[in-house]
C-alpha positions as CSV (number, residue, x, y, z in Angstrom):
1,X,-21.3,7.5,-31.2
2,X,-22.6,4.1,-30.5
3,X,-25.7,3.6,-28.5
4,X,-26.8,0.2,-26.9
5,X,-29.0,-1.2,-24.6
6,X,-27.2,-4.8,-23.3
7,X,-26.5,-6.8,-20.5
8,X,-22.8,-6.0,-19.3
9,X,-20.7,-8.7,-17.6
10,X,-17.5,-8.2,-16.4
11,X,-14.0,-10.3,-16.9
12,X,-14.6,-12.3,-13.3
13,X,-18.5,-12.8,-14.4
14,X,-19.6,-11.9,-10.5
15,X,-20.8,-8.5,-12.1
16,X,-23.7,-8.8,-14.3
17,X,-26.2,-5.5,-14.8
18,X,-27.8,-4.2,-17.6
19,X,-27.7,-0.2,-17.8
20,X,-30.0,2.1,-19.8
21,X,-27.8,3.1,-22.5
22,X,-24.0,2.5,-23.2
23,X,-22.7,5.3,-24.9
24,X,-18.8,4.8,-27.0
25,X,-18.3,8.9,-27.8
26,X,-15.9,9.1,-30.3
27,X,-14.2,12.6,-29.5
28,X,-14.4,15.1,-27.0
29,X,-17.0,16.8,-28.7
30,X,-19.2,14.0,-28.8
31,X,-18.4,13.3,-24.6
32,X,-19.3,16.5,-23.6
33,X,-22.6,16.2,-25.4
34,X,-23.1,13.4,-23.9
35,X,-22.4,14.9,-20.6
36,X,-24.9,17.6,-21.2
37,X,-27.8,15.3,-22.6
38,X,-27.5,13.2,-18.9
39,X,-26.6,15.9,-16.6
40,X,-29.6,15.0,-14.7
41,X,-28.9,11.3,-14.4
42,X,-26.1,9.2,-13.6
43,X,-22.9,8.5,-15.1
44,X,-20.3,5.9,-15.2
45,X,-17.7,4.8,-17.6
46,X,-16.3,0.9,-17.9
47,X,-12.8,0.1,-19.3
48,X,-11.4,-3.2,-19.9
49,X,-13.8,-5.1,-17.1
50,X,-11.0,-6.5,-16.0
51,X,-12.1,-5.3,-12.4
52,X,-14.5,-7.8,-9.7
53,X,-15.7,-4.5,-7.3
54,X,-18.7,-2.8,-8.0
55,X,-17.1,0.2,-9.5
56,X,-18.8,0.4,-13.0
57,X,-22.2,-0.8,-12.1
58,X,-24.9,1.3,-13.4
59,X,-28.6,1.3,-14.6
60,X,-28.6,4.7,-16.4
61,X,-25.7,5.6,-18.5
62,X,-22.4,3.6,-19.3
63,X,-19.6,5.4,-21.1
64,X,-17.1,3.8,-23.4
65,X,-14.1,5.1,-24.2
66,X,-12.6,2.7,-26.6
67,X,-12.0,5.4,-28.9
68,X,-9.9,7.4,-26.9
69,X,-7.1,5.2,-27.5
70,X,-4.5,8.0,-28.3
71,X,-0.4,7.9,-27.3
72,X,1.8,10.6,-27.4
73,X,5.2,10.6,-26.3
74,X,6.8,14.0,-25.7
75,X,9.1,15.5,-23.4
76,X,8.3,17.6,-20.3
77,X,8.9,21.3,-21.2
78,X,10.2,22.6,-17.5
79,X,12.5,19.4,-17.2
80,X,13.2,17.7,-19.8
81,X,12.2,14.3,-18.5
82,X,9.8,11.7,-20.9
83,X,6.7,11.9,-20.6
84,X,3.7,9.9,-22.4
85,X,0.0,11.7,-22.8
86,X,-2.6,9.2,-22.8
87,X,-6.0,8.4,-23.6
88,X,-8.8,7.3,-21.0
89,X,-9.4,4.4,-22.6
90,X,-6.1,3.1,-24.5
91,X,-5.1,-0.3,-23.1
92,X,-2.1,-0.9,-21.0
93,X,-0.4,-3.1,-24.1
94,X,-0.9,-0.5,-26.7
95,X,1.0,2.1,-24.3
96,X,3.9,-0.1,-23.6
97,X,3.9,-0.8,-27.3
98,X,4.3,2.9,-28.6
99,X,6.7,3.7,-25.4
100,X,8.9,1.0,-26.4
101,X,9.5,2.5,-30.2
102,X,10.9,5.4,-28.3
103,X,12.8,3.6,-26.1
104,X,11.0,4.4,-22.9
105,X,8.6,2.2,-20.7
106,X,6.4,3.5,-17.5
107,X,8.1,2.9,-14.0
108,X,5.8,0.4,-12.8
109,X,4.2,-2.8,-14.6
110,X,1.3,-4.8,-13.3
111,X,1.1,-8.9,-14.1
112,X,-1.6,-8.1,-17.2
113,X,-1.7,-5.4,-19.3
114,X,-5.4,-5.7,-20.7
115,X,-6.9,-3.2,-18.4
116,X,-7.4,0.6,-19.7
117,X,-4.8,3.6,-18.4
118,X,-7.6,5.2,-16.8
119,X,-9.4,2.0,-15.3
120,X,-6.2,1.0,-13.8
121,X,-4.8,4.6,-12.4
122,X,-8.3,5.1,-10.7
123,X,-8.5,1.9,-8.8
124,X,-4.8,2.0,-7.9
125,X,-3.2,-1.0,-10.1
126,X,0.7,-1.5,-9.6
127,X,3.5,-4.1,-9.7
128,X,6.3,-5.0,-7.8
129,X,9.0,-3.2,-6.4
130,X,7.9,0.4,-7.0
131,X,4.9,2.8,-6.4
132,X,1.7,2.0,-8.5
133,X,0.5,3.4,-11.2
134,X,-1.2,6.1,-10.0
135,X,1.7,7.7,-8.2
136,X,3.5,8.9,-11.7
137,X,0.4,10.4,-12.9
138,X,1.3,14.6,-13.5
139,X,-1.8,15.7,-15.2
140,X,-5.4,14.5,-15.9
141,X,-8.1,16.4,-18.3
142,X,-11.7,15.1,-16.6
143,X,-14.5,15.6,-18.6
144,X,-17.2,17.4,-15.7
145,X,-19.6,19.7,-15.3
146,X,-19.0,23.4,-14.0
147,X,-20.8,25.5,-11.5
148,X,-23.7,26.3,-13.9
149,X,-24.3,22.7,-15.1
150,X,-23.0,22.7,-18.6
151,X,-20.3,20.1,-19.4
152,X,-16.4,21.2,-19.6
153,X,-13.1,19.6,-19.7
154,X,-10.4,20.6,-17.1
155,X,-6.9,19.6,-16.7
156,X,-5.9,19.0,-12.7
157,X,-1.9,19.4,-12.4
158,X,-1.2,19.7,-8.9
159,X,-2.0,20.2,-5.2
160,X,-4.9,17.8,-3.2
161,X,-6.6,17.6,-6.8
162,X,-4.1,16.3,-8.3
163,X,-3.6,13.9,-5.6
164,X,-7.3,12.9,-6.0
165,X,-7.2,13.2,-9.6
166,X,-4.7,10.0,-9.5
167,X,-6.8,7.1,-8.2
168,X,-10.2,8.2,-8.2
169,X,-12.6,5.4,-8.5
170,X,-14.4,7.4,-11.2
171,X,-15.5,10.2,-8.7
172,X,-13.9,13.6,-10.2
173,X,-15.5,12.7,-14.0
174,X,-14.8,11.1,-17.4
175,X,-11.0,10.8,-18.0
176,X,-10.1,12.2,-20.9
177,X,-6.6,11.5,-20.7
178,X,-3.6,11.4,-18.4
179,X,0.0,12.5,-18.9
180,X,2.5,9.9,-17.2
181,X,6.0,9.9,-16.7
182,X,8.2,7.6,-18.4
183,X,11.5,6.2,-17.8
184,X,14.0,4.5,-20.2
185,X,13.4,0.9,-21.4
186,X,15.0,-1.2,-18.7
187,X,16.4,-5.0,-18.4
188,X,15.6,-7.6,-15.9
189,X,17.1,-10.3,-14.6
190,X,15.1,-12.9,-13.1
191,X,15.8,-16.2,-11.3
192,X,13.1,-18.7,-9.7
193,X,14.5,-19.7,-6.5
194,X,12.3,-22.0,-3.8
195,X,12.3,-20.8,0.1
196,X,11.2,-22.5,3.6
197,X,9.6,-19.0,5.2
198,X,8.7,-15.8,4.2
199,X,11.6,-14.6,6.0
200,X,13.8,-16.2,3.9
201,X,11.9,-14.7,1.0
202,X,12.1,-11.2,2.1
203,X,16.1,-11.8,2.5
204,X,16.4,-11.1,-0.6
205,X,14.1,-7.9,-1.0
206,X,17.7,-5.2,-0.7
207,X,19.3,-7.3,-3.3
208,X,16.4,-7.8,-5.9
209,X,14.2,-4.7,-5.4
210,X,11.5,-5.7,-8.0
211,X,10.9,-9.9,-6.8
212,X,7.4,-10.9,-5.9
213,X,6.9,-14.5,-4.4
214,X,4.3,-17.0,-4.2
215,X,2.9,-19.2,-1.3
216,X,2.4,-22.2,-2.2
217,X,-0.9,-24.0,-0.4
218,X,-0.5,-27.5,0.7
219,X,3.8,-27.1,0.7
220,X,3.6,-24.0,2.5
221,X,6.8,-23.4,1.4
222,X,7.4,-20.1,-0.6
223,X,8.7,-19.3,-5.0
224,X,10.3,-16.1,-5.0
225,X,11.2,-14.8,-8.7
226,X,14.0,-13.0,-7.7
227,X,14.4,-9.8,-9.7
228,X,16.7,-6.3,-10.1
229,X,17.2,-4.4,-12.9
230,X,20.4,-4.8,-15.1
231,X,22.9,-3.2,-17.4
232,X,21.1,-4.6,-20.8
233,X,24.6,-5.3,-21.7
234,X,23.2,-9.0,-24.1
235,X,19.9,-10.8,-23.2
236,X,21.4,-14.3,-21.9
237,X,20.1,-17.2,-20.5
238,X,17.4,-17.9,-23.1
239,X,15.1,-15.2,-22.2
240,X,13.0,-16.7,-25.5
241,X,12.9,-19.9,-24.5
242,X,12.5,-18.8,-21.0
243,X,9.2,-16.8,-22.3
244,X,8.2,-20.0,-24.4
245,X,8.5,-22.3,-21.0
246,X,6.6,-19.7,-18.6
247,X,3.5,-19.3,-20.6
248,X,3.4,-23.3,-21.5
249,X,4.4,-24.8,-18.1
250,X,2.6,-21.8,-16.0
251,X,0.5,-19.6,-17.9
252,X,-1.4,-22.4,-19.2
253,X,-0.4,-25.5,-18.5
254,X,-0.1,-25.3,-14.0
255,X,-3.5,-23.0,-14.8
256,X,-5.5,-25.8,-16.7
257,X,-4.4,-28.3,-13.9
258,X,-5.8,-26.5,-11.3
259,X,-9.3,-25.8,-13.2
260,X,-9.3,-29.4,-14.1
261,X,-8.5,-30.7,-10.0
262,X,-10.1,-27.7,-8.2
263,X,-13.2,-26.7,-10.0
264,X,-14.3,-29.3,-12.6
265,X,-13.0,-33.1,-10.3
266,X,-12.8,-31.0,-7.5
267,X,-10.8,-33.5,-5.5
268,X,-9.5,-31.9,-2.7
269,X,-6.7,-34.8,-2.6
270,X,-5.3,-33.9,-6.0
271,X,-5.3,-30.0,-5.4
272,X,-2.9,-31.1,-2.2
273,X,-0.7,-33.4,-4.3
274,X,-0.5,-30.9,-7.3
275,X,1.1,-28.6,-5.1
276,X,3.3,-30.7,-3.0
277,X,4.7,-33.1,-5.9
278,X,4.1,-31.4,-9.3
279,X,4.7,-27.6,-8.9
280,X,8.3,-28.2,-7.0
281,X,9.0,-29.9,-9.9
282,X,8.7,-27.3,-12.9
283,X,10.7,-24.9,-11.2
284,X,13.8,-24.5,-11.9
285,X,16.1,-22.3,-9.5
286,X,19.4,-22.4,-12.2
287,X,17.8,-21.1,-14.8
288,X,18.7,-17.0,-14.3
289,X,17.7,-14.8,-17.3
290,X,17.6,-11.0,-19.0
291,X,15.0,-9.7,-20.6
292,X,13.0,-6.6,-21.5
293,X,11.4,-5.2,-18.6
294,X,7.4,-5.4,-20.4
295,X,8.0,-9.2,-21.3
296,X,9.7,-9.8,-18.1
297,X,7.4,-8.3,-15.2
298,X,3.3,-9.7,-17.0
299,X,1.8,-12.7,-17.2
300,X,-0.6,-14.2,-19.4
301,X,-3.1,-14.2,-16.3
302,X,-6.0,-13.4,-18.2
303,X,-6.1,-16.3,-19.9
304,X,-8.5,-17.9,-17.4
305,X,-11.4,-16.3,-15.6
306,X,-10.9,-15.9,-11.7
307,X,-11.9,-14.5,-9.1
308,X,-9.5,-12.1,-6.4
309,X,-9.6,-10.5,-3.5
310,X,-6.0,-8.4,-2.5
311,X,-5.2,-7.0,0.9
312,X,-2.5,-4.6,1.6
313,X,-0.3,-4.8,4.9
314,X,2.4,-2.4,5.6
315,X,5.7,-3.9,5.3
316,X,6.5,-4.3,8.9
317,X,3.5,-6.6,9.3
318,X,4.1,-8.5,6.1
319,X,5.5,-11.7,8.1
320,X,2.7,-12.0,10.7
321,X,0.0,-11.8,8.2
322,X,1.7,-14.5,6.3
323,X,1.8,-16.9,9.1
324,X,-1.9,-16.0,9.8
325,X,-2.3,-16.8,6.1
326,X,-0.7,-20.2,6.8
327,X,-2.8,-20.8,9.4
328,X,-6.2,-20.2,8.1
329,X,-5.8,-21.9,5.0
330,X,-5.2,-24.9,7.1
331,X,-7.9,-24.3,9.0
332,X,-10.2,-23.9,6.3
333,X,-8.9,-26.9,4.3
334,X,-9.1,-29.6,7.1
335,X,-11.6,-29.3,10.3
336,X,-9.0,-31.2,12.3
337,X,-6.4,-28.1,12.1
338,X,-5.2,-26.8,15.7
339,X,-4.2,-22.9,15.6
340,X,-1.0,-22.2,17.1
341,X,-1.4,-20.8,20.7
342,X,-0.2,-17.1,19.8
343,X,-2.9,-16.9,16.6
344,X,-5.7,-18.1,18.4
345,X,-5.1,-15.6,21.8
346,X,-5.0,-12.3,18.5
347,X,-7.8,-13.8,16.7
348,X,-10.2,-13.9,20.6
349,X,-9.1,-10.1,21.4
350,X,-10.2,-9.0,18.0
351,X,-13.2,-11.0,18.6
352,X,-13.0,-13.2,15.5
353,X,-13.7,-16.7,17.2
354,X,-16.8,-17.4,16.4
355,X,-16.4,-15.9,12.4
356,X,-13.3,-18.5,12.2
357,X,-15.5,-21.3,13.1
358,X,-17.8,-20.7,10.4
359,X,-15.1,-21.1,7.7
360,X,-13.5,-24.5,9.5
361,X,-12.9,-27.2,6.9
362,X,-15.2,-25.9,4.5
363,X,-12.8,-24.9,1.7
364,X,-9.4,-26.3,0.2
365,X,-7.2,-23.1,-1.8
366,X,-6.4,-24.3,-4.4
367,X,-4.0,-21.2,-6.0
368,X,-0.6,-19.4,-4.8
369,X,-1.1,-16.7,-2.9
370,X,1.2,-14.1,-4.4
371,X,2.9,-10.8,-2.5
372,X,4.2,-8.3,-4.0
373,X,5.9,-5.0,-2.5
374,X,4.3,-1.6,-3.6
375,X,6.3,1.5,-2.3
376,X,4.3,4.4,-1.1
377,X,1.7,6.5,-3.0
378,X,1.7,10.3,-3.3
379,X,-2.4,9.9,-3.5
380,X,-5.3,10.4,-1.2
381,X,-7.0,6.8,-1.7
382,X,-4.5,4.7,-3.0
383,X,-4.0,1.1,-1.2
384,X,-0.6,2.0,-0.6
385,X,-1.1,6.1,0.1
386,X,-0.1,7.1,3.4
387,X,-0.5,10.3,5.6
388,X,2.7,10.1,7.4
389,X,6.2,10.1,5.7
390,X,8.2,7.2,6.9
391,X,10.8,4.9,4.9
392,X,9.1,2.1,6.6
393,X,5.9,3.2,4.7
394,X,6.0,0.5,1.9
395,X,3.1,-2.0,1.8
396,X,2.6,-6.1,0.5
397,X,-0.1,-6.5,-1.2
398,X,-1.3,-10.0,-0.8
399,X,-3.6,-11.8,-3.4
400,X,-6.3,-14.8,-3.3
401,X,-7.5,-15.7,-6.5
402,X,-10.3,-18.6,-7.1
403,X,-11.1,-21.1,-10.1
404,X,-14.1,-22.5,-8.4
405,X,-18.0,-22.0,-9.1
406,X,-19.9,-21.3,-7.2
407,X,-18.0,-19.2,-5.4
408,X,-19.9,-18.9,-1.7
409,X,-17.3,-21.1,0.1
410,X,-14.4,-18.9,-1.0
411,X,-15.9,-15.5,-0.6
412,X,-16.7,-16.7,3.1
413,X,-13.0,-17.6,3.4
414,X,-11.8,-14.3,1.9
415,X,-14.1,-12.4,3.7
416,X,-12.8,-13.6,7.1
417,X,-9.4,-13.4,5.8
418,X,-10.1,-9.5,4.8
419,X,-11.9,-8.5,8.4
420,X,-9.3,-10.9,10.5
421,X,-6.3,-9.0,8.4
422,X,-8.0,-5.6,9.2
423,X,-8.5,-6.2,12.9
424,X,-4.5,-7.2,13.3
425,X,-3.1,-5.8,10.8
426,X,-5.3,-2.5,9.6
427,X,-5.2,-4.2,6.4
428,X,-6.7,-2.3,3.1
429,X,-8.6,-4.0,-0.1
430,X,-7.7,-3.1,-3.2
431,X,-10.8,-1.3,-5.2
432,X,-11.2,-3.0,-8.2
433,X,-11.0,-6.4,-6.2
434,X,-14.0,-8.1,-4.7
435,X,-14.5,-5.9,-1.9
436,X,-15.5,-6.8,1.2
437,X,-14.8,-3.9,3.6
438,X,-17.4,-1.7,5.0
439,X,-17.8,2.3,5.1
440,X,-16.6,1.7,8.6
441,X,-13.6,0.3,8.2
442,X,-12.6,2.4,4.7
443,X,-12.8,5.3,7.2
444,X,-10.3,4.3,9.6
445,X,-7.9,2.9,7.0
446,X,-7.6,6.1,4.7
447,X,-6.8,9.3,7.0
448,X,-7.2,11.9,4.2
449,X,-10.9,10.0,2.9
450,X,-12.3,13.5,4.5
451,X,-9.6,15.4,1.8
452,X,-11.3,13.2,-0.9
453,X,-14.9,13.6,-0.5
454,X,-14.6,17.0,-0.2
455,X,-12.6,17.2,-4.1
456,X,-14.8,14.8,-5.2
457,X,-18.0,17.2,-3.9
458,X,-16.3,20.2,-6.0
459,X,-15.6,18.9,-9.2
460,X,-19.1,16.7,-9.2
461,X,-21.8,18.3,-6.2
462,X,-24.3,16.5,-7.6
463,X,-23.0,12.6,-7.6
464,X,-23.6,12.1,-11.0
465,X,-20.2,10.6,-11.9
466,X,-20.8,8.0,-8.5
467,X,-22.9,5.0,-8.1
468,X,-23.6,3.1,-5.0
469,X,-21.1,1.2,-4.5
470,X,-18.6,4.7,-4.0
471,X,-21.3,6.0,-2.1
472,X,-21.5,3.8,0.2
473,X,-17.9,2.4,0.7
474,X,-16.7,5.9,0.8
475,X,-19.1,7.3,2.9
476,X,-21.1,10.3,0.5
């Protein structure tokens, strides 16, 4: 067991704290000793920092669970169906790795893999197309403490704990590990195809289930990378050379451009004619290719430090909070920008006026704002969990991502974005995003947070596995 005193900074560098100890226990042995050393003090474990909320902060103890970095793949002994047991800590890429020697990949995949199984469950991480990755959770052994204070490991398997159990934030305890179902490794065909409205995007959605598409600022027209799932059959279409030109022309390449116009020239007139001239031109809506599903649904988007902030809208409001999106981007970007009639009359009744004002002209995005389709959560917290059971339930979740330091102008912008999105829209944040949203609002957008609190009280009644960040956004 490793023990360290050191500042900690996280992968967005807005986080920067410096907690008491930070403690890497090396088995469960070692965790629950750990456990009962601190049970008097406060407790929180950190993953892949990969995350731009609060959620890890801490000045007493940090927990590391590198070492818990353990994959087995097994089969489920009622059904028969694959199923993967996983350590807290192991990375995403090491899981996918050791499901794909057995054939078998998890049911969703989000655009990186860096972050930790546990780090991404409990702050609700998905993909495109399907629930996140919370949602095919079936088990989870927590490391707590019991009803006389000494520190135990329990497995949760079902009912509202389970529920909880499956995006967490860190409240129940130390995740030991999770058990995850697992599907069969799966093909992908994809094809880059440019679109004139959001509509025309979401034409597509019946036909090519897993797509997410991209808003381009300044063209305000719309990429969708159309995608289904296909018979593997022969990978075709240069799916190598495909992989080759993504991660050179986008990955890198479209990445370094916009670092080099938007945040080290900032020149607000080359951030517009980088995205009206050059993007158009490196994409290329012929090109259609098949490839493994875990090289065809990440991206190399860790390669570059950002900062993001992603809202969730329920599918039926997808298309007005686009255009709102539209809107105040141009509003934001040029002073002399006159909101459409219908926007301005929804943006007085919710009272936003006078906060729209504030952002006028005082920031050009410089990024595409990505949506992606998440299908509803069997969770209690979840961005996309939901109360009532409706086919209509599925949500967008809608990304703004920054390359610019400092970063006042934009948090302004995404703030107002966030509340105006709310107001209209009942739009949530996701948790391990910069986080805007208030107590308030968190309470009115999550029906069962009541259901929550009062697992969260049971398996930890003295808040020693919360900080204040879920205190205060989740109301303890």
């Amino acid at each position: 067991m490793m023990t360290q005193r050191k500042v900690v900074t996280n992968f967005g560098r807005n986080l920067r704290f410096e907690p008491r100890q930070i403690l890497a226990p090396k088995d469960a042995s070692e965790l629950l000793g750990i456990l009962q050393e601190h049970r008097d003090g406060a407790i929180r474990v950190v993953g892949s920092r990969h995350a731009w909320s609060d959620g890890i902060v801490t000045d007493d103890v940090l927990i590391d669970m590198r070492h818990f970095n353990h994959v087995r793949v097994h089969e489920d002994a009622s059904t028969g169906e694959p199923r993967a047991t996983v350590g807290g800590g192991c990375q995403i890429k090491t899981l996918l790795a050791a499901l794909n020697e057995s054939g078998l990949t998890t049911p969703s995949l989000g655009l990186i893999t860096e972050q930790t199984i546990a780090g991404a469950t409990a702050t609700g991480t998905h993909g495109s197309g399907a629930h996140s990755l919370s949602h095919y959770v079936v088990s989870v052994r927590v490391a707590r403490f019991d009803e006389s204070g000494d520190a135990q490991i329990v497995e949760i398997s079902d009912g509202v704990e389970l529920q909880a159990a499956r995006c967490s934030l860190g409240c129940l305890g130390v995740v030991v590990e999770l058990t995850v179902r697992c599907v069969p490794q799966y093909y992908v065909e994809e094809r880059a195809t440019r679109c004139d409205s959001i509509e025309e995007a979401l034409a597509s959605e019946a036909e090519f289930p897993l797509q997410q598409f991209y808003l381009i600022p300044h063209s305000w027209s719309y990429l969708v990378q159309r995608r289904r799932v296909v018979p593997e059959l022969r990978r075709r279409g240069g799916a190598a050379l495909y992989r080759i030109y993504w991660f050179v022309a986008i990955d890198v390449a479209l990445h370094l451009l916009i670092k080099l116009f938007a945040s080290v020239l900032r020149s607000q007139r080359l951030v517009r004619l980088y995205f009206r001239a050059v993007v158009p031109a490196v994409v290329f809506p012929r090109w259609v290719v098949v490839d493994r599903s875990d090289r065809a649904l990440v991206m190399e988007h860790e390669l570059f430090r950002h900062f993001e902030l992603e809202a969730f809208v329920r599918r039926e409001h997808v298309v007005e909070a686009a255009n709102l999106v539209v809107e105040i981007l141009k509003w934001a970007d040029a002073g002399s920008w006159q909101l459409s009639e219908s926007t301005e009359a929804k943006l007085r009744a919710a009272g936003l006026l006078d906060a729209l004002q504030a952002v006028r002209g005082r920031f050009t995005h410089h990024y595409p704002v990505c949506f992606r389709r998440v299908m509803r959560d069997d969770t209690l917290i979840s961005m996309s969990s939901c109360s009532r059971a409706s086919v209509s339930d599925d949500w967008y979740a809608i990304s703004f991502i920054t390359y610019v330091e400092p970063r006042d102008e934009f948090c302004a912008l995404a703030s107002f974005l966030a509340n105006s999105m709310y107001e209209l829209f009942g739009a949530r944040i996701h948790w391990g995003k910069w986080f805007p949203q208030s107590r308030e609002q968190v309470d009115q957008l999550y029906p069962r947070m009541g259901k929550f609190r009062d697992v969260c009280v049971r398996f930890d009644p003295k808040g020693t596995f919360r900080n204040d960040f879920v205190d205060d956004k989740l109301g303890f």
